[in-house]
C-alpha positions as CSV (number, residue, x, y, z in Angstrom):
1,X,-7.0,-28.1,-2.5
2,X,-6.5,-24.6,-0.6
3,X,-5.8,-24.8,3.0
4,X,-7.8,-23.0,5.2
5,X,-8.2,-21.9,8.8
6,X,-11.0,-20.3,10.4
7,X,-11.2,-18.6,13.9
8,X,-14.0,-16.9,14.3
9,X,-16.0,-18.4,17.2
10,X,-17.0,-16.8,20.4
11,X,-14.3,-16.2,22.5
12,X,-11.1,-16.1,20.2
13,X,-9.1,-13.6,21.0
14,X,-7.9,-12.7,17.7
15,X,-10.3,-13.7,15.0
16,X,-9.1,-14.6,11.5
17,X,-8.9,-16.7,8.3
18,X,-6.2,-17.2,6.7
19,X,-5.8,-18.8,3.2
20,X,-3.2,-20.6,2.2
21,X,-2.0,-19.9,-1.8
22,X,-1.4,-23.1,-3.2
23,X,-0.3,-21.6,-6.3
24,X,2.9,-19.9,-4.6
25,X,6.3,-21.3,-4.1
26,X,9.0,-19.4,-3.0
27,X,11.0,-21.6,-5.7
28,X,8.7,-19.9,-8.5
29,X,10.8,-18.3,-11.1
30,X,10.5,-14.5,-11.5
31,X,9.1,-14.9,-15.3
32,X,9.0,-12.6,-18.4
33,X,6.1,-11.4,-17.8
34,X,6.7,-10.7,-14.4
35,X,9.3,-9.2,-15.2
36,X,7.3,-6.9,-17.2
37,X,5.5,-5.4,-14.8
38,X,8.2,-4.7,-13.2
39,X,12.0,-4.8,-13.2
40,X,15.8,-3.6,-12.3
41,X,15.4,-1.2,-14.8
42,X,12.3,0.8,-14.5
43,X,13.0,0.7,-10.6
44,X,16.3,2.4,-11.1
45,X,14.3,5.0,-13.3
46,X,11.9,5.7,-10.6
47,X,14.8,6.0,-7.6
48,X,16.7,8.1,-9.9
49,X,13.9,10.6,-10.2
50,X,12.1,10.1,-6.9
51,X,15.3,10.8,-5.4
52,X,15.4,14.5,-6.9
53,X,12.4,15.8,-5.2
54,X,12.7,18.1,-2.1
55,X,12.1,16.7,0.5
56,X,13.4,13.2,-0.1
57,X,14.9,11.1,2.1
58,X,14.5,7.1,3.7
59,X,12.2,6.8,5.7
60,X,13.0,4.9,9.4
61,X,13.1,1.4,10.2
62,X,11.9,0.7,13.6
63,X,13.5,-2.0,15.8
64,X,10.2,-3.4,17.8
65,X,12.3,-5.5,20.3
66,X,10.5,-5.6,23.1
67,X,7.3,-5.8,20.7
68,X,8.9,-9.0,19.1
69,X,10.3,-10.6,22.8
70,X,6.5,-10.7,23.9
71,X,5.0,-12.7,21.0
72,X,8.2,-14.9,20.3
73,X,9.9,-14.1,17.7
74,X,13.3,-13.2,16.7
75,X,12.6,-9.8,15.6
76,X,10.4,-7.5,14.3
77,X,11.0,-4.3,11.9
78,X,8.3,-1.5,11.3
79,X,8.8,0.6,8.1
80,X,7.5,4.2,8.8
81,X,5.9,5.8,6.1
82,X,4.2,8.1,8.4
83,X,6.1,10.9,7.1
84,X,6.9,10.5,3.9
85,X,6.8,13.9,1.6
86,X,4.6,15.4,4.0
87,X,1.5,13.6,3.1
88,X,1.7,11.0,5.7
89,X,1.8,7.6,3.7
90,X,3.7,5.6,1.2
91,X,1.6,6.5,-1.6
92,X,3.4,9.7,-2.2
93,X,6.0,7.3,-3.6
94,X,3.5,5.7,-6.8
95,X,0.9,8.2,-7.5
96,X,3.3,11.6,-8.1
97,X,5.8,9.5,-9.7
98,X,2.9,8.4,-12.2
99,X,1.6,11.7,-12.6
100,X,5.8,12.8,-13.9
101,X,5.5,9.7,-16.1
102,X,2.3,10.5,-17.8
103,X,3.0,14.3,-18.4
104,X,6.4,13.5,-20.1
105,X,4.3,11.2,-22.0
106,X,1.9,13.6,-23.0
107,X,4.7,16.2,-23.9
108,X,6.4,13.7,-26.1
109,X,3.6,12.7,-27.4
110,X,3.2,16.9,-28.9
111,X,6.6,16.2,-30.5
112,X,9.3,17.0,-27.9
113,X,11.1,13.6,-28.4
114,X,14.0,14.7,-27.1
115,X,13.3,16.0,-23.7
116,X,14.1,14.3,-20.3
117,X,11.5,13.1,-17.9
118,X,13.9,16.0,-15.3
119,X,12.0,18.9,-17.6
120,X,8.4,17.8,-17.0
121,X,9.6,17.8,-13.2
122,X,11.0,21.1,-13.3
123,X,8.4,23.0,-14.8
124,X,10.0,23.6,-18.3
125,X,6.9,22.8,-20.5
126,X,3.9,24.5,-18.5
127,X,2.5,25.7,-21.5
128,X,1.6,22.3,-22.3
129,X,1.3,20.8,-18.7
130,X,-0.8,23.4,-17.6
131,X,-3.8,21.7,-20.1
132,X,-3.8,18.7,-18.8
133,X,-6.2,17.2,-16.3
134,X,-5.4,13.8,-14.4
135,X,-7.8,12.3,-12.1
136,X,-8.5,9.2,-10.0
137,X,-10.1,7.1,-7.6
138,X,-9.1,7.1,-3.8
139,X,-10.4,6.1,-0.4
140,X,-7.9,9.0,0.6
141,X,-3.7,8.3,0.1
142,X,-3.3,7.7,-3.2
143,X,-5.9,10.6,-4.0
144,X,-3.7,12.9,-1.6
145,X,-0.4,11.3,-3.4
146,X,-1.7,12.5,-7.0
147,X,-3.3,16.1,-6.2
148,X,0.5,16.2,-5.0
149,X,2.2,15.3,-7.8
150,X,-0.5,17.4,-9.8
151,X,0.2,20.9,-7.8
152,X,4.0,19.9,-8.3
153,X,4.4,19.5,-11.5
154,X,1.5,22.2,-12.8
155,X,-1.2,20.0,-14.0
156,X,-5.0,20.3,-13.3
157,X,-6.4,17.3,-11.0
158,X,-10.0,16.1,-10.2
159,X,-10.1,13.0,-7.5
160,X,-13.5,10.8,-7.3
161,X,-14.0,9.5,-4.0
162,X,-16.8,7.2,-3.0
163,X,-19.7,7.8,0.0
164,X,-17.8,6.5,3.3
165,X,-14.2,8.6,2.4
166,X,-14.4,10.6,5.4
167,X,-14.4,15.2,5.2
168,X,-11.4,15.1,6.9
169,X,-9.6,13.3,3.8
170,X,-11.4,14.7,1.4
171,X,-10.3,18.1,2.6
172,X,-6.8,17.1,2.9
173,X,-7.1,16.1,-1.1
174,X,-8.1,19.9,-1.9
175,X,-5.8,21.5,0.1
176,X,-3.5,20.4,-3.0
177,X,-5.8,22.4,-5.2
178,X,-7.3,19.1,-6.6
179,X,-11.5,19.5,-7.4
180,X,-12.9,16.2,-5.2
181,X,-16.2,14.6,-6.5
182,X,-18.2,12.3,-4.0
183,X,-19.8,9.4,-6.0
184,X,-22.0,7.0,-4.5
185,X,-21.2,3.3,-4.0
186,X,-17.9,1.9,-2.7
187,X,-14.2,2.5,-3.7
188,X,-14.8,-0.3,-7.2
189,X,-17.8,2.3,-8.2
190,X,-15.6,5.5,-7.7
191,X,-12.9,3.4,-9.7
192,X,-15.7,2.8,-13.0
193,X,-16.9,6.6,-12.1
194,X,-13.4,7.8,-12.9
195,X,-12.7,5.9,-16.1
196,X,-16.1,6.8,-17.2
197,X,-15.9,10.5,-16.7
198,X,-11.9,10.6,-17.9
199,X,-13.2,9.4,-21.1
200,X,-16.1,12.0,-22.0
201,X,-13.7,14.8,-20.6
202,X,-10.3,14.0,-22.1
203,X,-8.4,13.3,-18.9
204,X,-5.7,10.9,-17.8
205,X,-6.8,8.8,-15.4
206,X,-3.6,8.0,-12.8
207,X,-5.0,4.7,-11.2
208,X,-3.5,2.5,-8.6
209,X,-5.4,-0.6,-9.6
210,X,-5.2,-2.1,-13.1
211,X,-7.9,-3.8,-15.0
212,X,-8.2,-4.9,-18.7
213,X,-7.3,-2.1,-21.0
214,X,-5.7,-0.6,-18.5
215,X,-2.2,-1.1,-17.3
216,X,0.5,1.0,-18.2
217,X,0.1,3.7,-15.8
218,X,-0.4,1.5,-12.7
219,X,3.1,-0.2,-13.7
220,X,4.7,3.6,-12.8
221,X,2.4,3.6,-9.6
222,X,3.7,0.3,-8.3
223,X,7.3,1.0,-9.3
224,X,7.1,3.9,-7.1
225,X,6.3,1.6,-4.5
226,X,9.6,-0.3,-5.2
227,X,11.7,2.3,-3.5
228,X,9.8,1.6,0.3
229,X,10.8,-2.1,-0.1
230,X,14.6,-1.5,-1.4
231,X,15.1,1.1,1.4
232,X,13.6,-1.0,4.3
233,X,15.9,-4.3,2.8
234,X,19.1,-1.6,3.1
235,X,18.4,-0.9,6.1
236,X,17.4,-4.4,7.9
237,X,21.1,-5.8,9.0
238,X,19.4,-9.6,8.4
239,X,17.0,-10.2,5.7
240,X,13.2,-11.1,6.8
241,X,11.8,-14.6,7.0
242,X,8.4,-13.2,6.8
243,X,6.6,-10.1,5.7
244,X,3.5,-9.8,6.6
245,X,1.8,-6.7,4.5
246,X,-1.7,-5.1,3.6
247,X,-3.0,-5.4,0.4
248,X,-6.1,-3.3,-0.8
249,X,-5.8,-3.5,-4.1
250,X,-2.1,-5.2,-4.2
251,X,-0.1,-2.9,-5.9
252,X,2.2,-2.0,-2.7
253,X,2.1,-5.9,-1.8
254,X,3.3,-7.0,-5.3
255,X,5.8,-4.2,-5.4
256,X,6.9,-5.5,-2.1
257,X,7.3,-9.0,-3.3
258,X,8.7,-8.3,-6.6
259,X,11.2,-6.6,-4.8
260,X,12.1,-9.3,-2.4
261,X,12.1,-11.9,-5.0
262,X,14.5,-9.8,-7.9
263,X,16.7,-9.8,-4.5
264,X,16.9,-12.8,-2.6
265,X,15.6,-15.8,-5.5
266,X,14.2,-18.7,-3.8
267,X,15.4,-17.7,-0.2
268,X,12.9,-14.5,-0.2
269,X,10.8,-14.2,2.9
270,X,7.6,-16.1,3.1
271,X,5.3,-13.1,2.4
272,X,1.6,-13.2,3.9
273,X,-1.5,-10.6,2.9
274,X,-3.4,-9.2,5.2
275,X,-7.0,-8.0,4.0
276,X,-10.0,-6.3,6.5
277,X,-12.6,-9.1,7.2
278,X,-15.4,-6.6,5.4
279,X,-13.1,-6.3,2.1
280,X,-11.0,-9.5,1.9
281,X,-10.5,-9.7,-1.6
282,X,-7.3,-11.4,-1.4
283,X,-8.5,-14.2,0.7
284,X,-11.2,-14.8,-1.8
285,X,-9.1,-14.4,-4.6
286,X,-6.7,-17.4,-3.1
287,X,-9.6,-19.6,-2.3
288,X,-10.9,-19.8,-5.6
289,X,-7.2,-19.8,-7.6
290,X,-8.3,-16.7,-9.9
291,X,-9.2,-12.8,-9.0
292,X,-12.4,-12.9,-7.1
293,X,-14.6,-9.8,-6.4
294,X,-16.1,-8.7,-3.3
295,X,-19.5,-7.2,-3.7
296,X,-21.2,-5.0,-1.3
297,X,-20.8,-1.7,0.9
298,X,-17.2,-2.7,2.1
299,X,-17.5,-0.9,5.1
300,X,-14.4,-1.5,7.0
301,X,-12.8,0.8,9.4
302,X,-9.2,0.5,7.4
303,X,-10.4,2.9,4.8
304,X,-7.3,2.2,2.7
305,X,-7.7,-1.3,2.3
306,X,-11.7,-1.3,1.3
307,X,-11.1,-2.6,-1.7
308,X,-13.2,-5.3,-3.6
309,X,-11.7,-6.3,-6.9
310,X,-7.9,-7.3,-6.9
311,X,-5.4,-5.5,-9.1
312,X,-4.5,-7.3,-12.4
313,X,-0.9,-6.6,-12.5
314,X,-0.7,-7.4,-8.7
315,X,-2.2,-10.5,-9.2
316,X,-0.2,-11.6,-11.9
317,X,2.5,-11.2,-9.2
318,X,1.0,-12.5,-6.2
319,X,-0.3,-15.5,-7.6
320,X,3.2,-16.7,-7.5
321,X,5.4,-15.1,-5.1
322,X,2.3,-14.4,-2.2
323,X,2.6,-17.5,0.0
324,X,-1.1,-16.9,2.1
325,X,-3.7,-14.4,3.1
326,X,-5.1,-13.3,6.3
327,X,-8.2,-11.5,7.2
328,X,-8.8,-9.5,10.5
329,X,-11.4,-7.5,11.7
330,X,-11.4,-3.6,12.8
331,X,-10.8,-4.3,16.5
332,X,-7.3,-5.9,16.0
333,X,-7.2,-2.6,13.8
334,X,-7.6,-0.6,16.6
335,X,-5.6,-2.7,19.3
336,X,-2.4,-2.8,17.2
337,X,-2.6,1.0,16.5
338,X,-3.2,1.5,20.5
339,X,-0.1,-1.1,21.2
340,X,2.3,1.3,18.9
341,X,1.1,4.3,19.9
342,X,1.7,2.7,23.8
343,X,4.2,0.3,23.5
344,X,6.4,-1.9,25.6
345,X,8.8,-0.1,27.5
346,X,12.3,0.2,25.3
347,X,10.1,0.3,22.1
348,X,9.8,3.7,20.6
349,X,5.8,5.1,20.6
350,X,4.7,5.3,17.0
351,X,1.9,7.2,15.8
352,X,0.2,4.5,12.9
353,X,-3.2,5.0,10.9
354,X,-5.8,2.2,10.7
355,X,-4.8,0.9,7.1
356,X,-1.0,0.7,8.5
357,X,-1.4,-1.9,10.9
358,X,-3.4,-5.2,9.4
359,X,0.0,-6.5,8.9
360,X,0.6,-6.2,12.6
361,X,-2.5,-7.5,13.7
362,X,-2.7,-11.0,11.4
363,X,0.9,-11.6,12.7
364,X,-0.3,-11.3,16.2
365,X,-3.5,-13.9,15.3
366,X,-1.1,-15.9,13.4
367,X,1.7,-16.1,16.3
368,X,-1.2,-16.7,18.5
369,X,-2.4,-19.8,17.1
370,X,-0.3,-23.2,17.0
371,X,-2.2,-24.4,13.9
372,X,-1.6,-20.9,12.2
373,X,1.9,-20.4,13.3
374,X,2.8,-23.7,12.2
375,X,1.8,-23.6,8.7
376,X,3.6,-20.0,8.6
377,X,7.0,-21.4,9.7
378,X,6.5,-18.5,12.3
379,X,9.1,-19.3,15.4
380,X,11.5,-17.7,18.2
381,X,13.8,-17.6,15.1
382,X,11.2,-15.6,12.2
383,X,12.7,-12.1,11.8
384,X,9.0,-9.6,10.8
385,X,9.3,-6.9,8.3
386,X,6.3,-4.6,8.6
387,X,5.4,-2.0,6.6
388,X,3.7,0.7,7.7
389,X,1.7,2.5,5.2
390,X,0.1,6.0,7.2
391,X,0.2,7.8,9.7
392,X,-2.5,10.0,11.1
393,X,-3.8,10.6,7.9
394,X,-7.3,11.4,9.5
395,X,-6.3,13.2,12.5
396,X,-9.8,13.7,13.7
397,X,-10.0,9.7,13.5
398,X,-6.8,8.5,15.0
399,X,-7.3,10.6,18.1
400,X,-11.0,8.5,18.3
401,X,-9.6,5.4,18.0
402,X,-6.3,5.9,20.2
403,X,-7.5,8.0,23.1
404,X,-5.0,10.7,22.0
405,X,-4.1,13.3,19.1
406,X,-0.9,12.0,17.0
407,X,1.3,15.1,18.1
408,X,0.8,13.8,22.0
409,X,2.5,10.9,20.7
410,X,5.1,11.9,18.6
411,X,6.0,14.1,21.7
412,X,6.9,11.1,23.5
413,X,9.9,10.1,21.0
414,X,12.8,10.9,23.1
């Protein structure tokens, strides 16, 4: 039986549910198929590349001491993706490096055997790159992350994106000379509108979410991902007891855990997913012990994370090695990106987007409840690794929600 807690009654302070995954055990073996998905191998492939590209380098690790003395903990770590390559969130790790695995596929494929992935990335086969047309679904990051990789590497690039993806990000997706159709429907539609329009036009769809039929390119999106988790695990000087991550879709989250579990065995963190109230497919999913859809508009102020079908290849992961999910609501959304952008004094002011903090909000609920806490193992001695995913990737929108434009804040950094 799946253990649950509910807080949503009048009065609480910091709604939630969370949903135990009675499936999960951090003693689970990493299995073959696991293993996969994703593995030492294939990650060393993608640092070994990723690593190439201008503009490279780790992002920070914040130390959130005063942050973690107020809610009782031992420590808590922020991973700031805010910067990354430019395009202001982690997914300029999965989607680009997809887009150089599918091109060097596609160039093999027109019988250049020989060549190295290194020549697709340097421009050395244009003639051929040049015809090819990769596309996807986005609610804004990953979209950004493969009209990137797509300008980069001299491919053509159309990105579906579904009714509620705000101007602002859709312009931020052309200004990487990708084409950008509006579909109706939620992010799942845009996802079927993609496939559906790949097919009769002869494109490559570069997907972060995997369903049947379709699941070696997501593989290369999440192994990307791998690189976030191995530098934030570097650069911690104690490994995590918990990490407490967003999910959408799962690929990051899975990444994340693989990661963790390849490293540390049966002593990895406890790892909990943190899904928006209005899109909580996760929660759903571990309630009923198999993927679960959520239907409807998904409207949800985390625009990232509006998501209502689970990956496959994420659950194949999480369903072992992802100990509970939480849901929040957009408020906690908004407090937590308010608390970072005005934090405690001695904490360093950081500017984070509204799909970057769920994380940070269902560890507050969680910390904040005895019942929750308690079934977390969360304690004066827990050390928190967060991740967060974006910064102001709508600038128009953070400065709405925080009271002041990102560069105000980034001006405060001493």
């Amino acid at each position: 039986m799946t253990y649950e807690i509910h807080r949503r009654e009048e009065g609480t302070s910091s709604p939630f549910t969370l949903v135990v995954n009675s499936a999960a055990s951090r003693k689970a073996t990493w299995s073959a198929d696991q293993n996969a998905i994703l593995n030492d191998q294939s990650f060393q492939n993608a640092c070994d590349l990723i690593r190439t590209w201008d503009g490279y380098e780790p992002t920070p690790l914040h130390d959130l001491q005063a942050l973690s003395n107020q809610i009782g903990v031992d420590s808590i770590a922020y991973k700031d993706e805010s910067q990354r390559f430019g395009l202001g969130s982690f997914k300029a790790l999965g989607g680009a490096y997809a887009v150089a695995r599918l091109l060097h596929a596609k160039v093999k494929g027109l019988g250049s055997q020989d060549i190295p992935l290194s020549n697709v990335v340097n421009r050395l086969h244009d003639d051929i790159v040049q015809n090819i047309t990769v596309c996807c679904a986005t609610d804004g990051n990953h979209g950004r992350s493969v009209a990137w990789g797509a300008q980069t590497f001299g491919c053509k690039c159309v990105i579906f994106i579904h009714e509620t993806v705000s101007e602002s990000r859709k312009q931020a997706i052309e200004s990487y000379g990708a084409k950008v159709i509006r579909c109706n429907g939620n992010y799942d539609d845009s996802v079927r509108e993609a496939q559906t329009t790949a097919a009769q036009n002869n494109w490559f769809v570069v997907s972060d979410t995997s369903y049947p039929g379709y699941m070696d390119v997501p593989k290369d999106v999440m192994q990307g991902y791998e690189l976030m988790a191995f530098e934030a695990f570097e650069q911690l000087e104690k490994p995590p007891t918990h990490i407490f991550i967003q999910t959408g879709v799962g690929g990051m989250a899975a990444a994340v855990a693989a990661h963790a579990k390849r490293r540390w065995g049966n002593n990895r963190p406890r790892i909990i997913l943190a899904d928006p109230d209005k899109s909580a497919c996760w929660v759903d999913s571990f309630r009923a012990g198999k993927p679960k859809a959520v239907s409807g508009e998904l409207h949800t102020l985390m625009a990232g994370l509006a998501c209502g079908e689970v990956s496959a290849l994420a659950w194949r992961i999480l369903v072992d090695h992802g100990d509970a999910a939480m849901s929040v609501p957009d408020s906690a959304a908004i407090d937590m990106m308010r608390r970072l952008a005005n934090p405690e004094p001695d904490d360093m002011p950081i500017v984070a987007g509204e799909s970057a903090v769920a994380g940070l909000a269902a560890l507050f609920a969680a910390v904040e409840d005895k019942e929750a806490a308690e079934i977390l193992s969360l304690n004066k001695d827990s050390r928190i690794l967060l991740f967060g995913t974006e910064g102001d990737t709508d600038s128009e929108l953070y400065a709405s929600l925080v009271g002041v434009n990102a560069e105000t804040i980034r001006r405060r950094v001493v």
